[in-house]
C-alpha positions as CSV (number, residue, x, y, z in Angstrom):
1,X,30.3,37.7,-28.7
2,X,26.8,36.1,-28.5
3,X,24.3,36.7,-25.7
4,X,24.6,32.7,-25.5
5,X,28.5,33.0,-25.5
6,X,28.0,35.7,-23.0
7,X,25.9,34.0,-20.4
8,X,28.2,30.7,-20.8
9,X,30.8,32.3,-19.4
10,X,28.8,34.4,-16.6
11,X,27.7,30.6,-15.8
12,X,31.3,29.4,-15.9
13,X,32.4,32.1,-13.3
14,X,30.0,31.5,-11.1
15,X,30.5,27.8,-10.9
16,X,34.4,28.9,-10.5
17,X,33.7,30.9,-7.5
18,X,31.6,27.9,-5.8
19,X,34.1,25.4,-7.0
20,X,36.7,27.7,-5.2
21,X,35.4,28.0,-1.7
22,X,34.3,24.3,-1.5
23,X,30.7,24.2,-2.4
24,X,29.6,21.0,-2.8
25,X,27.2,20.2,-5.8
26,X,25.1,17.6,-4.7
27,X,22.5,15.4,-7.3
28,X,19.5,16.6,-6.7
29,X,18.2,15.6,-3.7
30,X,14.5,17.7,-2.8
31,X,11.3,16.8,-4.2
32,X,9.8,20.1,-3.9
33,X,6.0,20.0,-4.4
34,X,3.5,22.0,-6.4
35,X,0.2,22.6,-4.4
36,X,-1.9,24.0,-7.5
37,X,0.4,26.8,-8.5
38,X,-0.3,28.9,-11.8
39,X,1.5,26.7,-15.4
40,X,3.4,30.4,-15.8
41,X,4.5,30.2,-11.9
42,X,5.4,26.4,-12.6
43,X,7.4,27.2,-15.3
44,X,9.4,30.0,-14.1
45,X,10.5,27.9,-10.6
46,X,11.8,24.8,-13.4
47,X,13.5,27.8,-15.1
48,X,15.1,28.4,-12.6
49,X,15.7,25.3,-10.1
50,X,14.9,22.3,-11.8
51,X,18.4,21.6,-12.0
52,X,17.8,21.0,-8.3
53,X,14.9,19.1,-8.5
54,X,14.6,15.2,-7.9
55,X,11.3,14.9,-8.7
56,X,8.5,16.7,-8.3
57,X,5.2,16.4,-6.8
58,X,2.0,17.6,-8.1
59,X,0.5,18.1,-4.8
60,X,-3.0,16.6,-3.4
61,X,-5.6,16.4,-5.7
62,X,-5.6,19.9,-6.9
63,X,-4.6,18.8,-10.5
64,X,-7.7,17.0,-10.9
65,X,-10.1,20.0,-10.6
66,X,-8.0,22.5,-12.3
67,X,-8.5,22.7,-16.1
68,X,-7.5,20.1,-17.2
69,X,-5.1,21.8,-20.5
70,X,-3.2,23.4,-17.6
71,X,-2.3,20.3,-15.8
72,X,-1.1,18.8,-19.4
73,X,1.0,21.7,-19.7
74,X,2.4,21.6,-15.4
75,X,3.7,18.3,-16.5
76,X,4.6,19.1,-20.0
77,X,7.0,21.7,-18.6
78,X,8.4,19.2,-16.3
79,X,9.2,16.7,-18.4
80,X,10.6,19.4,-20.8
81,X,12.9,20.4,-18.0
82,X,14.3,17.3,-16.8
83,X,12.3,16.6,-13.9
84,X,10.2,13.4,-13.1
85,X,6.6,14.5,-11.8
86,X,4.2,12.1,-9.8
87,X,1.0,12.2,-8.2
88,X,0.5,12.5,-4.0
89,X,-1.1,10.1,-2.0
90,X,-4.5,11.1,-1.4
91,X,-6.0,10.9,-4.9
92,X,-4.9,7.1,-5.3
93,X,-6.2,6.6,-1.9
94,X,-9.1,7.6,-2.9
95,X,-9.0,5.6,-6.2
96,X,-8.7,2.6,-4.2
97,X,-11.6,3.5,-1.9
98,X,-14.0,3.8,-4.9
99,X,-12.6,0.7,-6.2
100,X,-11.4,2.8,-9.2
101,X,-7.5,2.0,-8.7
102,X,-7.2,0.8,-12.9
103,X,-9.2,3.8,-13.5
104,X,-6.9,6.2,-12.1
105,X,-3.5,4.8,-12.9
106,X,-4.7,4.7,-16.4
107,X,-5.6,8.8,-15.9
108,X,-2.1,9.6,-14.7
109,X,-0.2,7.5,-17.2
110,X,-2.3,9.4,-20.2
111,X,-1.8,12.6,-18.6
112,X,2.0,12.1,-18.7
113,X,3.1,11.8,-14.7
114,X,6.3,9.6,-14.5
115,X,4.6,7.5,-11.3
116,X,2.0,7.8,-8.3
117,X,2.0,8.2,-4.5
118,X,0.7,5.4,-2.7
119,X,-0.3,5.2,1.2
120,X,-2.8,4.5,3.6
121,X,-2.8,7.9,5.2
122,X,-6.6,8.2,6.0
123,X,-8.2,5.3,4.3
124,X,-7.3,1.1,4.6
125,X,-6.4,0.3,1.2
126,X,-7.4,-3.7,0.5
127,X,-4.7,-3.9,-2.3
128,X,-1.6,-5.8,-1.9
129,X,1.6,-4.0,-2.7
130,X,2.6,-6.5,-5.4
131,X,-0.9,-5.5,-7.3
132,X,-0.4,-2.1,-7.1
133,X,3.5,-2.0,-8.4
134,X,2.7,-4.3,-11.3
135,X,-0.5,-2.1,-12.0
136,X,1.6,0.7,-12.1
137,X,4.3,-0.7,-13.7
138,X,2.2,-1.9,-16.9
139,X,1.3,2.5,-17.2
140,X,5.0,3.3,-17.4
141,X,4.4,4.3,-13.9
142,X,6.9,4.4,-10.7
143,X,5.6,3.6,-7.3
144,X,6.3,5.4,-4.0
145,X,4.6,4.3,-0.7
146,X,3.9,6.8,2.3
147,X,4.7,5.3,5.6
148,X,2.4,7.2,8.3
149,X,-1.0,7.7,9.2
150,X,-1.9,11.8,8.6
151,X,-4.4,11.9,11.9
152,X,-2.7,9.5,14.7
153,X,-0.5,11.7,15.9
154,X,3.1,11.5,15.9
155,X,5.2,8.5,15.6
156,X,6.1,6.0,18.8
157,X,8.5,3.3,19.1
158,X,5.8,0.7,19.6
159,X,4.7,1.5,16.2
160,X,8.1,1.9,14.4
161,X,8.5,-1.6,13.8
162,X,5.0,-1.9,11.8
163,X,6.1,1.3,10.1
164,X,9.4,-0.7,9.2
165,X,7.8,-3.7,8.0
166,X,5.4,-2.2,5.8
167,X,8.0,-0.5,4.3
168,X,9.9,-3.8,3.7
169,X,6.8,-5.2,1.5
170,X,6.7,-2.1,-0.6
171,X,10.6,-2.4,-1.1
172,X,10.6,-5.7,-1.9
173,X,7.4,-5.8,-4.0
174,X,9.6,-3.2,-6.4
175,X,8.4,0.3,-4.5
176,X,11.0,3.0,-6.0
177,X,11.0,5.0,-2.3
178,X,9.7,5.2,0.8
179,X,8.5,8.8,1.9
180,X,8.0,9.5,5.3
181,X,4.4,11.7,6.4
182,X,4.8,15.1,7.8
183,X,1.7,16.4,6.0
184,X,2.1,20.5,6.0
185,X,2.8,21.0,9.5
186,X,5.6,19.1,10.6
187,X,4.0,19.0,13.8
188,X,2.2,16.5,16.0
189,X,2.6,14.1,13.0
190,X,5.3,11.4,11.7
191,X,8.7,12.1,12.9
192,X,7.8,15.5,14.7
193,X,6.6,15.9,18.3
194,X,3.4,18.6,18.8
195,X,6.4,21.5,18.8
196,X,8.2,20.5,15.6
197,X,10.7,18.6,17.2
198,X,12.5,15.9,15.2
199,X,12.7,12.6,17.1
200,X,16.0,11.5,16.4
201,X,16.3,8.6,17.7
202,X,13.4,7.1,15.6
203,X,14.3,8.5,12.4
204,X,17.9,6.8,12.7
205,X,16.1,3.5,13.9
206,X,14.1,3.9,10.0
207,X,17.7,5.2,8.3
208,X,19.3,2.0,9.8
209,X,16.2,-0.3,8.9
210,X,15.5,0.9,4.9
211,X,18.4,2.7,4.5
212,X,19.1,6.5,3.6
213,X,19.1,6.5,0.0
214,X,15.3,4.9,0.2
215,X,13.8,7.2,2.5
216,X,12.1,10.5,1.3
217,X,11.6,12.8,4.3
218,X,8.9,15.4,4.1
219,X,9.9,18.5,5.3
220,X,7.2,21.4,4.6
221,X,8.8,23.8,7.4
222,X,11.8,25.9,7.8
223,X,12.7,24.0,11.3
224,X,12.1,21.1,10.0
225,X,14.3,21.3,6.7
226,X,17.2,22.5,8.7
227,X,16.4,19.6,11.9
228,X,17.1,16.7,9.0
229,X,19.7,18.8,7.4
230,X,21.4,19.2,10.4
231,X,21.2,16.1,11.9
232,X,21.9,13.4,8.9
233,X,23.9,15.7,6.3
234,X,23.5,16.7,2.8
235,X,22.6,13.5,1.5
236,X,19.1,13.4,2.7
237,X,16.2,12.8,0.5
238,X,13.6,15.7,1.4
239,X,10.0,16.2,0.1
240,X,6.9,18.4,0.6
241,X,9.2,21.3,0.2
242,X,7.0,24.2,-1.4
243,X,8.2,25.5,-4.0
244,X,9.3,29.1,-3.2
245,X,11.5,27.8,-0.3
246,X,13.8,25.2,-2.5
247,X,16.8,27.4,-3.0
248,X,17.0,28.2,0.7
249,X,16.9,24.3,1.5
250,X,19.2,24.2,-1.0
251,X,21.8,27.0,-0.1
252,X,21.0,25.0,3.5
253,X,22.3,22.0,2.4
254,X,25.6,23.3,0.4
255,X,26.3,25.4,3.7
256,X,25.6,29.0,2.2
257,X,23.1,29.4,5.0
258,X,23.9,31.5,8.0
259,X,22.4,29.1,10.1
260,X,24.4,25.8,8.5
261,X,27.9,27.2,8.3
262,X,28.8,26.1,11.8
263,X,28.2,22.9,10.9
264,X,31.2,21.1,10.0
265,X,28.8,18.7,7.9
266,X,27.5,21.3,5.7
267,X,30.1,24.0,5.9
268,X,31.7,24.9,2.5
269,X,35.3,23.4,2.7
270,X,38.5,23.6,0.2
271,X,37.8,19.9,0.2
272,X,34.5,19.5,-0.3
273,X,33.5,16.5,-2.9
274,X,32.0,17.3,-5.8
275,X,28.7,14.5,-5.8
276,X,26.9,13.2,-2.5
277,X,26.6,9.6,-1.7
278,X,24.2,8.1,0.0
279,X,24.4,6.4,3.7
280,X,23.6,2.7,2.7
């Protein structure tokens, strides 16, 4: 027997064993992101979760003052493994600002990313949404638009409905997803209060309004991960995961967690189907 031969069928146990006590096995689902980890460390987490990956997100603007060879090869490996990368929000934001936004989507299509971030986070970009989409769209690129401001606080229900509408535009002007700011806190910002409580009732009002299988949710914390877990199912979208924490969001949403297997919505059952759908 081959090591090859070998290791298939270590892999073919092991998905027995899951198979047999219900584990779900989702499509990928978390977008975890990369805030300016070594290419070696890069490579070793696509080794070994990019199977799990939706996309991934090549964090804040660190990419564009690292050497420049090792972002080629961050998103080199990606690509090799499977997994689309794009760009976060701030760098386009700043693009924009310096009336540079050709400039930059030309940089991030020649470097190789799949598609950008786009949001008005700390700046008021003067660009309509149909620009931007088409911009991107003639670079190969896919668009995502950030609803949220990152220093206003926390979402309200008098502002949920601007949040909502802007979203709308982005949809309709051909905006792959929506991805909802939490920044690296999860705290005092978007959908969290100042303790890192989820406000449910506001992030059902933007489920029901652009629909689940739009929405990204970032979730850079342990509470909140498991608060959006818990609350809408294995089917949500999540984000801003770091990178060392994606199998335990993972193991989370299949119900291998301590914490998740008393919840009949993520418990591993007999039952259990074998892909996720998404709420519409």
């Amino acid at each position: 027997m081959t090591s090859n031969q070998g290791e298939t069928i270590r892999r073919s146990h092991l998905a027995a064993y899951l198979d047999a006590i219900g584990v779900r096995a989702p499509s990928p689902a978390t977008c975890p992101f990369d805030p300016g980890v070594a290419p070696a460390v890069l490579a070793s987490h696509l080794e070994q979760s990019a199977h799990l990956m939706l996309s991934l997100k090549v964090s804040m603007a660190c990419w564009m003052i690292a050497d420049e060879s090792a972002t080629r090869r961050k998103v080199a490996s990606a690509r090799t493994a499977g997994v689309p990368t794009h760009t976060g929000g701030g760098p386009y934001e700043v693009a924009v600002a310096h009336g540079r936004l050709a400039e930059y989507l030309d940089l991030c299509g020649e470097i190789g990313f799949d598609g950008i971030e786009c949001g008005a986070g700390f700046t008021s970009p003067d660009v309509s949404p149909e620009r931007v989409v088409q911009m991107a769209s003639e670079r190969a690129l896919t668009v995502e638009y950030e609803l949220g401001k990152k220093h206003d606080g926390a979402f309200d229900a008098r502002r949920l409905q601007a949040l909502i509408d802007e979203g709308q535009r982005w949809l309709q002007a051909g905006a792959k997803r929506l991805v909802i700011e939490a920044r690296e806190t999860a705290a005092g910002v978007g959908l969290f209060d100042t303790d890192g409580r989820l406000h449910v009732p506001l992030a059902e009002q933007l489920v029901d309004a652009l629909g689940m299988a739009t929405l990204v949710f970032e979730a850079p914390t342990k509470s909140s991960q498991f608060a959006l877990l818990d609350h809408f199912g294995p089917q949500i979208l999540l984000a801003n995961v770091p990178l060392d924490e994606l199998l335990r969001v993972e193991i989370y949403r299949r119900g291998l967690h301590s914490d998740a297997f008393s919840n009949p919505e993520l418990r591993p059952t007999t039952s259990a189907f074998t892909s996720v759908g998404h709420r519409p």
